[in-house]
VOGU-3710 file (C-alpha; in Angstrom, 3 decimals, decimal comma):
1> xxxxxxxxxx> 0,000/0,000/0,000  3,005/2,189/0,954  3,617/3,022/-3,103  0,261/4,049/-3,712  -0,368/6,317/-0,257  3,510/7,992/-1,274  2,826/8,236/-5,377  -1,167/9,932/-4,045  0,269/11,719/-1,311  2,824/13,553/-3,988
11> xxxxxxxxxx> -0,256/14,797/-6,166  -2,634/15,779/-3,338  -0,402/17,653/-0,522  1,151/19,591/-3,259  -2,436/21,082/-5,185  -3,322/24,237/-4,129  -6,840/24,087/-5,784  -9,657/21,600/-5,635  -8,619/18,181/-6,737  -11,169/16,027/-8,428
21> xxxxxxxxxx> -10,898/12,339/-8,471  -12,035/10,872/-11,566  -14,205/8,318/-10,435  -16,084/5,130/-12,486  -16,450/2,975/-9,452  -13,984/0,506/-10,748  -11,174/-1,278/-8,913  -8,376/1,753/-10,172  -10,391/4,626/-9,204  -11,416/3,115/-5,840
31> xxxxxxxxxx> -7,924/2,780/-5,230  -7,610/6,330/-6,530  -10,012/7,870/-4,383  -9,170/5,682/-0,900  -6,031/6,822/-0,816  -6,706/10,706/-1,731  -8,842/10,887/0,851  -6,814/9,104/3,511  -3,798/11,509/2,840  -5,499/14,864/1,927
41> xxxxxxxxxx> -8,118/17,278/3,272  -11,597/15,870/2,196  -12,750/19,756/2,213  -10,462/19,847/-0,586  -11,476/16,802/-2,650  -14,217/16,236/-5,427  -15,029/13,235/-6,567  -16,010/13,284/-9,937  -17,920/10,280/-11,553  -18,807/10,790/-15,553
51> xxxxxxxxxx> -22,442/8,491/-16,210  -21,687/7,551/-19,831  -25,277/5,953/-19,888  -23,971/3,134/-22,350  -25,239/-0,026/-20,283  -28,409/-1,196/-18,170  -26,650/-1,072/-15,133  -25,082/2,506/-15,358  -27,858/4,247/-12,893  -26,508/1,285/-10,253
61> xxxxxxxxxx> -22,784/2,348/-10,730  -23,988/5,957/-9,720  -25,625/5,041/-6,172  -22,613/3,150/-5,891  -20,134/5,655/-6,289  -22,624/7,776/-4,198  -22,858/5,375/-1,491  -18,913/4,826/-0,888  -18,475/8,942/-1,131  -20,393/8,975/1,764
71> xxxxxxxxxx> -18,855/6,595/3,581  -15,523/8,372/2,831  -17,132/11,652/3,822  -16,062/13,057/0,448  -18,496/15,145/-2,063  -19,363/13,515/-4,847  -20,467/15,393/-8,538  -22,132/12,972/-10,843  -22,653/14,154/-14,362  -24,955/12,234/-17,046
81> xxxxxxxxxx> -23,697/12,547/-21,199  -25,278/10,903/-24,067  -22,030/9,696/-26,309  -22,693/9,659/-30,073  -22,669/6,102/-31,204  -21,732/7,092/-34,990  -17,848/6,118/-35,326  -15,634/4,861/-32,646  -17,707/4,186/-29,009  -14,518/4,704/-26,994
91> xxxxxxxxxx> -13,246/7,619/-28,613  -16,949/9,458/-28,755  -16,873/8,609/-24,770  -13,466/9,880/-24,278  -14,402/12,950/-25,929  -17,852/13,143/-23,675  -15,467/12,481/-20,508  -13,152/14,860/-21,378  -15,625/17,764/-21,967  -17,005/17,281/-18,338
101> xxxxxxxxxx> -13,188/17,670/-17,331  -12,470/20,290/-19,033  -15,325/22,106/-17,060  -14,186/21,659/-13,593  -10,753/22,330/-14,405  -11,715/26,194/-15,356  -10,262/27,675/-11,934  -6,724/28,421/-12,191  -4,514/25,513/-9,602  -7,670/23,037/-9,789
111> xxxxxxxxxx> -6,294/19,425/-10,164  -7,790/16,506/-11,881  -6,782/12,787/-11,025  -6,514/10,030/-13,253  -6,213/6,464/-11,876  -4,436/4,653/-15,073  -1,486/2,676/-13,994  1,301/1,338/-15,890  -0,322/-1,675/-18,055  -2,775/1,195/-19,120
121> xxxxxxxxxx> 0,540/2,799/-20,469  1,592/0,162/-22,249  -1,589/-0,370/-24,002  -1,661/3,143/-25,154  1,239/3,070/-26,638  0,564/-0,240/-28,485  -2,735/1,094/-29,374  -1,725/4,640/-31,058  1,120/2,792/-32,665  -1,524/0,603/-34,533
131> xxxxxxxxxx> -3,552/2,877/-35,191  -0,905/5,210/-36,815  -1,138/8,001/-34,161  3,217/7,514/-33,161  4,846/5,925/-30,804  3,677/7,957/-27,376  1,793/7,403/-24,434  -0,256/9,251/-21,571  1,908/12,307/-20,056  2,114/11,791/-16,284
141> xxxxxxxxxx> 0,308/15,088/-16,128  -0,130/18,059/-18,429  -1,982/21,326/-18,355  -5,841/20,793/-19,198  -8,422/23,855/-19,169  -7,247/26,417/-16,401  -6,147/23,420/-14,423  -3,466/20,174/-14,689  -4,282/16,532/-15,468  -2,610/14,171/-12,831
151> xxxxxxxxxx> -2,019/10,184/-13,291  0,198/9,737/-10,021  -0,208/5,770/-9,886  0,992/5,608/-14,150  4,155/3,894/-12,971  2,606/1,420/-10,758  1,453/-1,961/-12,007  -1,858/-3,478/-11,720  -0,952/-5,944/-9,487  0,126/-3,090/-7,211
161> xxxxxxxxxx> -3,632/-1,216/-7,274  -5,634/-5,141/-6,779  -3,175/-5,418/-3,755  -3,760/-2,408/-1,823  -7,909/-2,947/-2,605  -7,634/-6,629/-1,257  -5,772/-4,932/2,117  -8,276/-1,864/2,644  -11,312/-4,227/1,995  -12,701/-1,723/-0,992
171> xxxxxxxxxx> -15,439/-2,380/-2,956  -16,166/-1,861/-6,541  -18,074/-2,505/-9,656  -17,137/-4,509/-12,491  -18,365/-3,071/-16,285  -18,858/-5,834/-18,191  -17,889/-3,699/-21,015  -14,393/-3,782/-20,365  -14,581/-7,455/-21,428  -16,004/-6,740/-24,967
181> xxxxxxxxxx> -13,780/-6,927/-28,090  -15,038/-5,086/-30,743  -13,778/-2,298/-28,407  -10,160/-2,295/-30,151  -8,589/-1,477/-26,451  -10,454/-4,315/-24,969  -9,011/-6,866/-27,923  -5,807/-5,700/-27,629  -6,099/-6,061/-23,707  -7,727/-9,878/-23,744
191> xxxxxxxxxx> -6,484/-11,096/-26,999  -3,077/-9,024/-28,435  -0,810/-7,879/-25,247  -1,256/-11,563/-23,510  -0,243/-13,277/-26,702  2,680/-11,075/-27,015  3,688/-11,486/-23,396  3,635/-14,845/-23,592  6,462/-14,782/-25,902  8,264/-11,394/-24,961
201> xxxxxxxxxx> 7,593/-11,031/-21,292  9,371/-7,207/-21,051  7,384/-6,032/-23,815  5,094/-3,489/-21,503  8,888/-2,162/-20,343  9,963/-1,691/-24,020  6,828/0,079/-25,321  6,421/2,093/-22,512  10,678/2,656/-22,849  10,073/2,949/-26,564
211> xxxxxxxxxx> 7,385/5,994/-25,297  9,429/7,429/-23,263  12,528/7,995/-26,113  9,899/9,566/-27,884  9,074/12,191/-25,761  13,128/13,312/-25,107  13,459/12,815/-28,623  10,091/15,842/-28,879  10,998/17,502/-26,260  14,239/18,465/-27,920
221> xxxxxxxxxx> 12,885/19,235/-31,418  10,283/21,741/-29,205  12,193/23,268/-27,385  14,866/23,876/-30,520  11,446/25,277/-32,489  10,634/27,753/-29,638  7,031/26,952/-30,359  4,871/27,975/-27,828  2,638/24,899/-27,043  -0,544/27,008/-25,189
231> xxxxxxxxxx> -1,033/29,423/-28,017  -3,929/28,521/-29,973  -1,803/29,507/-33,164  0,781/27,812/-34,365  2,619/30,335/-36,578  3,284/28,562/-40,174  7,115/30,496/-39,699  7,906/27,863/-37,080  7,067/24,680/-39,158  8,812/26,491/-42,188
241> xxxxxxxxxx> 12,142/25,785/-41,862  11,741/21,745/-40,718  10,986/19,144/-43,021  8,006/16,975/-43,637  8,685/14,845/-40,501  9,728/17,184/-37,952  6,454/19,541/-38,968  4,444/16,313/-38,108  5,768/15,967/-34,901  5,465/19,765/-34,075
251> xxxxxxxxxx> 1,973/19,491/-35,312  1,118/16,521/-33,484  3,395/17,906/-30,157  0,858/21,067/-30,257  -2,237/19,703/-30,337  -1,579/17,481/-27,354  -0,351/19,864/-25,116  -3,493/21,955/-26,292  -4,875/18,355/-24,896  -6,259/17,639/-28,543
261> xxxxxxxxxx> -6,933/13,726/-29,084  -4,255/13,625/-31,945  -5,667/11,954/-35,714  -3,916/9,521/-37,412  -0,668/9,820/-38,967  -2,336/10,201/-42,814  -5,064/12,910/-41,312  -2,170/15,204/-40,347  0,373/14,857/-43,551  -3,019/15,478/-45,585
271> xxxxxxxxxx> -3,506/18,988/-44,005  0,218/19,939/-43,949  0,065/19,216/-47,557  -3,041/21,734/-47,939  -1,048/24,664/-46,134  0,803/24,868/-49,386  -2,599/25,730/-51,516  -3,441/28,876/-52,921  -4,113/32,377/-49,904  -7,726/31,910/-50,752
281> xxxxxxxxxx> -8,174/28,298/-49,960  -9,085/27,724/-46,270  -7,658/23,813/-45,090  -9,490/22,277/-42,804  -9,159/19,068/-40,405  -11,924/18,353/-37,977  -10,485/17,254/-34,378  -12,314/15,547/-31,412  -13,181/18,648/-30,059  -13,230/21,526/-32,942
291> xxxxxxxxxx> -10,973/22,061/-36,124  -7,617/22,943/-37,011  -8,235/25,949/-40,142  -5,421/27,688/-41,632  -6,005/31,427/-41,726  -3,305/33,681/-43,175  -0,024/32,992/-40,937  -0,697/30,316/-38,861  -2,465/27,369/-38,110  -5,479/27,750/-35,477
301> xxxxxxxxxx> -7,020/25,296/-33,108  -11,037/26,256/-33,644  -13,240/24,386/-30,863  -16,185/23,329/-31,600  -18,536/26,704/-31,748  -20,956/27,317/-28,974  -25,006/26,165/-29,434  -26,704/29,493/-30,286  -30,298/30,155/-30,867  -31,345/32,120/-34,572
311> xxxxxxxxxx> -32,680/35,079/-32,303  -32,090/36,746/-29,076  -34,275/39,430/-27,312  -32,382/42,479/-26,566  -32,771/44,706/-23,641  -32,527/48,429/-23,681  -30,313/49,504/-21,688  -29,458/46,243/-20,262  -27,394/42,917/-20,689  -27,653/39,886/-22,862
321> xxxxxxxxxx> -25,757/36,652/-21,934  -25,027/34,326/-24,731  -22,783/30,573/-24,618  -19,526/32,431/-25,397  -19,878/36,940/-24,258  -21,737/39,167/-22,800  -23,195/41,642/-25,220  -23,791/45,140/-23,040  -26,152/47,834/-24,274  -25,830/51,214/-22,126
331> xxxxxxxxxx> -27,647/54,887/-22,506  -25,556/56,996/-24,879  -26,615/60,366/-26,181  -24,943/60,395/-29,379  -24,564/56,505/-29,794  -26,783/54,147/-32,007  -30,810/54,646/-32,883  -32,333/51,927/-32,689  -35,989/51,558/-34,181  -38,671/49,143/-32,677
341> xxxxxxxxxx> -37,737/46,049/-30,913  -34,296/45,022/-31,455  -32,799/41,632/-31,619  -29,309/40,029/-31,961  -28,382/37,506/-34,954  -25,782/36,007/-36,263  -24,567/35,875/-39,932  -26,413/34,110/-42,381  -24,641/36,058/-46,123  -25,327/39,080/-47,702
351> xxxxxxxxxx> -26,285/41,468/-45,091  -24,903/44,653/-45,340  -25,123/47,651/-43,233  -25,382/51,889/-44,241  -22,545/53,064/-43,575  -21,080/56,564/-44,838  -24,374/56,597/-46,936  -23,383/53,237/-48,641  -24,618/50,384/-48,107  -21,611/48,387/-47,188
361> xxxxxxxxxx> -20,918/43,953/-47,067  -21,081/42,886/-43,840  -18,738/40,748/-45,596  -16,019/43,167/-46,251  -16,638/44,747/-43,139  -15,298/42,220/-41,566  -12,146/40,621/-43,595  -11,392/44,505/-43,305  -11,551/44,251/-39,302  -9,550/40,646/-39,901
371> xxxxxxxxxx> -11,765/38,645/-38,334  -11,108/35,297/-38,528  -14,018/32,772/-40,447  -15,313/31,543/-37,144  -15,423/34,356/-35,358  -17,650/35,908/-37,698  -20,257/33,284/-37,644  -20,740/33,859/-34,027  -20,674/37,587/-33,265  -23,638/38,998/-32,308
381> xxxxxxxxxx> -25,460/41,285/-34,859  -27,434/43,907/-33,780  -30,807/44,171/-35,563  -34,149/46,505/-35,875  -36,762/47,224/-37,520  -34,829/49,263/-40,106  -32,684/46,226/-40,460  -28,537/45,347/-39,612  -27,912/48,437/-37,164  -24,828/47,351/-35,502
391> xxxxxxxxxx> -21,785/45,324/-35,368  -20,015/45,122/-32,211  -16,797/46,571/-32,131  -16,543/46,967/-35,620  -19,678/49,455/-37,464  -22,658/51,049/-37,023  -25,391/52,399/-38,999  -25,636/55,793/-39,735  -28,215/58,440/-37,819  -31,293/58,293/-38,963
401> xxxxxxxxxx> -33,106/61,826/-40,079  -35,129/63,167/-37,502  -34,532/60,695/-35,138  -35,776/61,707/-31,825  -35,115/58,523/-29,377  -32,582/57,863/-26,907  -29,329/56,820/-28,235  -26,944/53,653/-27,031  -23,273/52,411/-26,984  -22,616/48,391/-27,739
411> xxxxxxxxx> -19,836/46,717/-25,481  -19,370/42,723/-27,021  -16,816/41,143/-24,367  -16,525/37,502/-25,919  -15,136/34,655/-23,676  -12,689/31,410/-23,989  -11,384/31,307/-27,877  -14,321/33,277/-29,181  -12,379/37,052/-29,735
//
């Protein structure tokens, strides 16, 4: 027990945040969670169990992972997701998971932990490799949201983890799930890794040793590229001067530490190819969790864009609260007329606004303010009676002849990677 209380302890004592404990209710995460609790300040811990909703006996998982947080006297946040069967199960859940995480870690120092051990590692590796993703594995930790990922027991065996549950007398659920093959991690874990390991017995030490060359080998080219891994542009000047492998890597090195689920191999040599096409072409290469679009220098990771409704009420004065801003409308004496009730919408083509007694492109309006594509599909657009009267922090209609109402000023204050 002594490895996992001293590899737990190391995570917890150090956070100076909330630390969530990802937990399924599975053997790992039990582990996980016994131990954070007996070394660390249960005010300080969340449990945090993710209700995929993918078998009959997922609502029974739930009031057990409810029942043993109370018994630990540690709070428990359960959230439900519906994963999109179309494609790959396990990656559409990881990618459900993962958005839930990405949540809770938006307070700067908030930790997340992650109960994969080492035979977890060496599957990963195995896995990517097959599926033509390189030769790497799951980082120890790594920067996710506002907060840091955590996997404290990654160098610890199995056998370690089914030990220290036997000795503290956990309990825990078993998803029958993990025991089904068409998964391609399940296969590998019933049917590849034991075949192999009956032959080569060190072959989790040489793929996770294989992994870890890897990473010294990227860490070098990175740090010799001074890219800056948070930016969420990667400047086409830095991949420039590299050739056709070394941009890969940097490619591939960028979106993980933007904690992107990297495509395949073929996926990413496709769109480097494109970023040699003519200014006016915009390549594009959808990701788990938004798209990577070329847009004059650089290469920028676009998530997904928020859920927004056609049309939004607007108060006057007052404040409208959309999925990604805050959209502000104060008294202004000489700011914009507005005529009946107005309303924000977004851009659907060819509206165009009088400006300078033209009637100008909303379009050129805004490649002249150099907004990017996707911003401009989701700022708010300012409309009346009289039609488009105002783009936020761009335009505004003209004054309208004998105009005798009150007058306002716009403030648009966008949040996360919408600006």
């Amino acid at each position: 027990m002594n490895s996992v209380v001293g590899a737990v302890t190391a995570a917890v004592r150090s956070a100076q945040g909330i630390v969530f404990i990802g937990f399924s209710g599975g053997l790992d995460s039990s582990v996980l969670l016994h131990a954070a609790v007996s070394v660390g300040n249960p005010s300080q811990l969340r449990a945090l169990h993710v209700n995929h909703q993918l078998h009959t006996d997922a609502d029974q998982w739930e009031a057990h992972c409810e029942r043993i947080c109370a018994e630990l006297g540690v709070a428990l946040e359960v959230r439900q997701v519906r994963v999109d069967s179309a494609g790959s199960l396990e990656a559409a859940a990881r990618d459900a998971r993962y958005s839930i995480f990405l949540e809770h870690l938006s307070v700067p120092q908030s930790r997340l932990l992650l109960a994969h051990h080492r035979e977890d590692q060496a599957e990963t590796v195995l896995l990517r490799l097959l599926q033509g993703r390189g030769v790497y594995g799951m980082p120890a930790q790594r920067l996710l949201g506002s907060g840091r990922l955590l996997r404290p027991l990654l160098d610890l065996p199995k056998a370690v983890l089914q030990s220290y549950a036997r000795q503290a007398a956990l309990t825990w659920v078993e998803d029958p799930g993990n025991t089904d093959e068409t998964l391609d991690r399940n296969f590998l874990r019933h049917r590849l890794l034991p075949a192999i390991r009956g032959r080569w017995r060190q072959v989790d030490d040489a793929l996770i040793q294989a992994a870890a060359e890897r990473e010294r080998s990227d860490s070098l080219l990175l740090r010799a590229s001074a890219l800056e891994p948070s930016s969420s542009v990667l400047p086409l000047a830095k991949l420039s001067g590299y050739g056709e492998l070394d941009q890969l890597i940097l490619l591939r090195l960028w979106l993980q530490h933007r904690g992107e689920r990297v495509p395949s191999r073929r996926s990413l040599e496709t769109f480097l190819r494109q970023l040699t096409s003519a200014a006016d072409r915009q390549p594009r290469l959808a990701l788990s969790s938004g798209t990577l679009q070329r847009y004059r220098d650089g290469i920028h990771h676009v998530p997904t864009p928020p859920l927004l409704e056609p049309v939004y009420p607007l108060p006057l004065p007052g404040c409208l609260c959309l999925p990604h801003g805050e959209l502000r409308i104060e008294a202004h004496a000489d700011g914009l007329q507005l005529v009946g009730a107005p309303r924000v919408r977004f851009r659907e083509g060819g509206e165009k606004l009088l400006q300078g007694g033209h009637h100008r492109s909303l379009k050129q309006l805004m490649q002249h303010a150099g907004l990017p594509p996707w911003i401009r599909r989701t700022l708010p657009l300012i409309f009346d009676d009289e039609g488009l009267a105002a783009v936020p922090a761009i335009a505004q209609r003209d004054r309208l002849p004998g105009f005798k109402g009150p007058g306002f000023r716009v403030c648009w204050t966008p949040k996360g990677p919408f600006h």
